[in-house]
Structure formats: C-alpha cells, structure tokens
C-alpha positions in Angstrom: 13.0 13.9 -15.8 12.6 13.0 -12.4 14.6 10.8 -10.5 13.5 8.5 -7.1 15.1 6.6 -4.4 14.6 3.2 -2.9 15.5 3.8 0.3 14.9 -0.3 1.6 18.2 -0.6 -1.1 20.4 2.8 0.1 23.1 2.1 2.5 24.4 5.5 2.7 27.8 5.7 0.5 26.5 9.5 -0.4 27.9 9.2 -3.8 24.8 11.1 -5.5 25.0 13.8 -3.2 29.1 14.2 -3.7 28.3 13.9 -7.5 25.2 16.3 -7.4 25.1 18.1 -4.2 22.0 20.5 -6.1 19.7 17.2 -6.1 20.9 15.2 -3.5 21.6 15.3 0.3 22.1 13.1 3.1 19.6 12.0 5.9 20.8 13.5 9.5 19.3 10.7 11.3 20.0 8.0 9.2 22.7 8.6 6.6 20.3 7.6 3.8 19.7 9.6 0.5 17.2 12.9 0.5 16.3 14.0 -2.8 15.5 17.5 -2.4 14.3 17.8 -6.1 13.0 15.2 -7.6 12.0 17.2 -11.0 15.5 17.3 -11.8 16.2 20.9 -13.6 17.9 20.6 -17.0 21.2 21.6 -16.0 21.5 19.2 -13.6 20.6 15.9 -15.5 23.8 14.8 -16.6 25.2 14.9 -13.4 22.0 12.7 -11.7 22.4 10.1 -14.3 26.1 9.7 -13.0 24.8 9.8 -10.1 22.7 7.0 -10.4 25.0 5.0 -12.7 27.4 5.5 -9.5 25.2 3.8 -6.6 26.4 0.8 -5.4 22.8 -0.3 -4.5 21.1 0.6 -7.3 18.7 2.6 -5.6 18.3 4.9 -8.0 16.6 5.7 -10.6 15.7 7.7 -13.5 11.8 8.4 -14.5 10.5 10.6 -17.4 8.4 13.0 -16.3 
C-alpha cells in the first residue's frame, strides 16, 4: 500500500506524524506533511490508515500499490 498527500489541502495539524511518526514528518519550512515512506511497510499500515482517517483536511490518502 502506499499512501500520498495533498499538500494544496494540509494545514499542518501533524496528526499523521503524532499517530505514525515511522511514515510521517513535518515540513521545517512550512509545517506541512512529509511522507518519508510512501510504500508503507506492513507493520506500519494500521497506524497510516488512522492516520488518514484522523486528518482534518482529508489530505490523505490510501493507494494500493
């Protein structure tokens, strides 16, 4: 699975990256969502589908590989 970001929709809340820290970061610069692994590892996929169930925008999303 892979997941991506819309980064037009992200406003910065951070809530994937303090749900999944091992996927997700936070932009320096602007305070917008990194994804530093977009081919989400197995163990890990639960907690981006939170993750993305948790953005306020909606600016994330879940692809299948």
């Amino acid at each position: 699975m892979k997941v991506v970001v819309n980064l037009d929709l992200c406003q910065g809340h951070a809530r994937c990256e303090d749900l999944c820290p091992e996927v997700f970061s936070t932009d320096a610069v602007e305070g917008k969502c990194v994804i530093e692994n977009a081919e989400v590892p197995a163990e890990f996929e639960e907690k981006v589908r939170l993750a993305v169930r948790n953005c306020p925008e909606g600016a994330l999303r879940v692809t299948k590989s």
